[in-house]
LUMTIGU-477436 format. One record per residue (C-alpha): residue in three letters; z, y, x. Coordinates in pm, 1 decimal. Example, Ala and Ser with C-alpha at 12.3 -4.5 7.8 and 13.67 -1.06 7.14 Angstrom:
Ala/780.0/-450.0/1230.0 .
Ser/714.0/-106.0/1367.0 .
//
This chain:
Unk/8683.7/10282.3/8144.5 .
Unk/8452.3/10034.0/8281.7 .
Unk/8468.8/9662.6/8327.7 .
Unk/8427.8/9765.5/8662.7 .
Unk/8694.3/9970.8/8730.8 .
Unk/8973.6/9659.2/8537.2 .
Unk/8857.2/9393.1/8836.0 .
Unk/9013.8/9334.9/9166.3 .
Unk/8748.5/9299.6/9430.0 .
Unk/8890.5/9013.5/9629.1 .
Unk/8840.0/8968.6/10041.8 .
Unk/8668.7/8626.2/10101.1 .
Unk/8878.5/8382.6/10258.0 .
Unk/8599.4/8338.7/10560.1 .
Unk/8609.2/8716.0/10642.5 .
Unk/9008.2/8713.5/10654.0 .
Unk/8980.6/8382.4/10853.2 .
Unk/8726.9/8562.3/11093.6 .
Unk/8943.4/8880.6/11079.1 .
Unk/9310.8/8683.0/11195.5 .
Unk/9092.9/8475.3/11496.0 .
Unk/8982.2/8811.3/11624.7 .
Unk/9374.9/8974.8/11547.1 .
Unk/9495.5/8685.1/11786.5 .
Unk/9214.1/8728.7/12004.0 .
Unk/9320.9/9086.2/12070.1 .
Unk/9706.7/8996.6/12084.9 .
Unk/9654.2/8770.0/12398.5 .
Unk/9445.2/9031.0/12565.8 .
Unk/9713.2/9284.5/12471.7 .
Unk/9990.2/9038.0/12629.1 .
Unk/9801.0/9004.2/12955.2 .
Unk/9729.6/9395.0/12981.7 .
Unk/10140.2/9427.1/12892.4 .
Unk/10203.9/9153.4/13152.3 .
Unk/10056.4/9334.4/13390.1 .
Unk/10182.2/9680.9/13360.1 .
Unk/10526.6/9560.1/13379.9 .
Unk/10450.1/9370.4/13700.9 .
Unk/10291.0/9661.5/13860.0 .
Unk/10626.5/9823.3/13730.9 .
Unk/10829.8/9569.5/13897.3 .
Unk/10630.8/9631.4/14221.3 .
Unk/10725.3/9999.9/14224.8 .
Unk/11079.6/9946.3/14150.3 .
Unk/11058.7/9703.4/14453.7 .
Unk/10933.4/9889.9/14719.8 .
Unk/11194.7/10179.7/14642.1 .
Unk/11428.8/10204.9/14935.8 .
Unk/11784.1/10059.6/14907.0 .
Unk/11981.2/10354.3/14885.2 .
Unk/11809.9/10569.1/14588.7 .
Unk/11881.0/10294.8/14347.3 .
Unk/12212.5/10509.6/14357.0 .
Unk/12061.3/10827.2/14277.4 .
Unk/12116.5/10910.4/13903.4 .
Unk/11770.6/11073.8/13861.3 .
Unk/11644.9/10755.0/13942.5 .
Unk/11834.1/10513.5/13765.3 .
Unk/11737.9/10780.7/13460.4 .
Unk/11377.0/10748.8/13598.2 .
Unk/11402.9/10327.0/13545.6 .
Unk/11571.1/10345.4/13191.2 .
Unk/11283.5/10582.3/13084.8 .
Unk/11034.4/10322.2/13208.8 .
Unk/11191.9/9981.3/13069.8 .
Unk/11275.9/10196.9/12734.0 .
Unk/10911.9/10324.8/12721.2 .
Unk/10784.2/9931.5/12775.4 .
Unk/11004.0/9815.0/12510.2 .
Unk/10882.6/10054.0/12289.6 .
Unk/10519.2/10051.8/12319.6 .
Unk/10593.0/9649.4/12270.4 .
Unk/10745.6/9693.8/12001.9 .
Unk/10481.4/9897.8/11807.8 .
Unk/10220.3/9648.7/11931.4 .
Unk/10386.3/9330.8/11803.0 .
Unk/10465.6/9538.1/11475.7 .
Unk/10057.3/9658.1/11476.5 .
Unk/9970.5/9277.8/11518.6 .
Unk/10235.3/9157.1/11246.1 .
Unk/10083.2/9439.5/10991.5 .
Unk/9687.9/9294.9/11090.9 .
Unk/9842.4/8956.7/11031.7 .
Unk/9973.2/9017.3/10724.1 .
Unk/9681.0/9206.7/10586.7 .
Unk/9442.5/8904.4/10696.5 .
Unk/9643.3/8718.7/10370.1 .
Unk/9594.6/8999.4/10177.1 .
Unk/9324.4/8928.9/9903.5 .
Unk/9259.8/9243.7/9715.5 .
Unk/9311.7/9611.2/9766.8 .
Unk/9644.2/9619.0/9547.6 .
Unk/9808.8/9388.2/9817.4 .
Unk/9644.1/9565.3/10103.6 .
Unk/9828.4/9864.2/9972.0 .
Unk/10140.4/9714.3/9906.8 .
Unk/10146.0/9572.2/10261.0 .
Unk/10026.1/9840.4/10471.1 .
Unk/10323.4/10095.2/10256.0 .
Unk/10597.3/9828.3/10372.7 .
Unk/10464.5/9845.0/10693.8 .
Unk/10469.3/10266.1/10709.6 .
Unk/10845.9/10271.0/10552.2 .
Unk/10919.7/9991.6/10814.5 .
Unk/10784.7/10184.9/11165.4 .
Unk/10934.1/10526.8/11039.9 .
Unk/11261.6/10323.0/11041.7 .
Unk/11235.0/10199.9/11340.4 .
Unk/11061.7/10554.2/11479.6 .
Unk/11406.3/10734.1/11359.5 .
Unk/11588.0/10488.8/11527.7 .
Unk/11462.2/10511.0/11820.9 .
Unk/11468.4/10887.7/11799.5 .
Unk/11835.7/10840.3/11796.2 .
Unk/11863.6/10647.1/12091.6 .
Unk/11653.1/10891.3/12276.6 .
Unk/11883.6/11161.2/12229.8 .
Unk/12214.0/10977.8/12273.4 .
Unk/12007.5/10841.0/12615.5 .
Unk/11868.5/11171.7/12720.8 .
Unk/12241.3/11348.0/12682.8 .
Unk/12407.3/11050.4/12873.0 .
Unk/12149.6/11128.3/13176.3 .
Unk/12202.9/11482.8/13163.9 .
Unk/12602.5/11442.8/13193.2 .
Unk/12533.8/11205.9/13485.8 .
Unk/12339.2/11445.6/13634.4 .
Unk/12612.2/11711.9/13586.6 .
Unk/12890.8/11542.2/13737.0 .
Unk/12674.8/11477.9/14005.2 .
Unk/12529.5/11759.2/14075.7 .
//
């Protein structure tokens, strides 16, 4: 083996100072672009007459959206944590070790979810069955 293969190249502390300034950067423009959507969400919901509120459809309809929001939140904050994180990082071994945690972590969550979505998706179509 070489000497070159036994050393850790390490990450210099300016480039992971430049790299978690530009991570934050990103996360407020993110936050705006969420803020946003859910107003223009909000706006919809608003201007949706009164009486179809009632309709199960549409109640299913709203779930779907605030679940989907939450979700795609959720993955962002958890994308921003793992670019965090790996901003500390100062060699490839930890990079590794970091971004594995983070994999194991979102398939968690992903299965989780999954869960939900089915238990969700049968509730709706047994509303929609005693309505119908």
């Amino acid at each position: 083996m070489s000497a070159y293969n036994n050393k850790q190249i390490e990450i210099p502390q300016a480039t992971r100072e430049a790299a978690a300034k530009n991570i934050e950067h990103a996360r407020a423009e993110y936050n705006q672009l969420l803020d946003t959507a859910r107003k223009a969400q909000e706006m919809v919901i608003a201007n949706i007459p009164m009486n179809l509120p009632s309709n199960p459809a549409l109640q299913g309809l709203n779930e779907a959206q605030e679940r989907t929001m939450r979700l795609i939140r959720q993955n962002a904050n958890a994308s921003f944590s793992l670019a965090n994180e790996l901003t500390k990082a100062t060699d490839l071994a930890e990079i590794l070790r970091i971004q594995g945690r983070h994999a194991q972590l979102q398939m968690e969550a992903y299965a989780l979810e999954a869960e939900k979505f089915a238990g969700s998706t049968n509730k709706a179509a047994q509303k929609l069955a005693v309505t119908s």
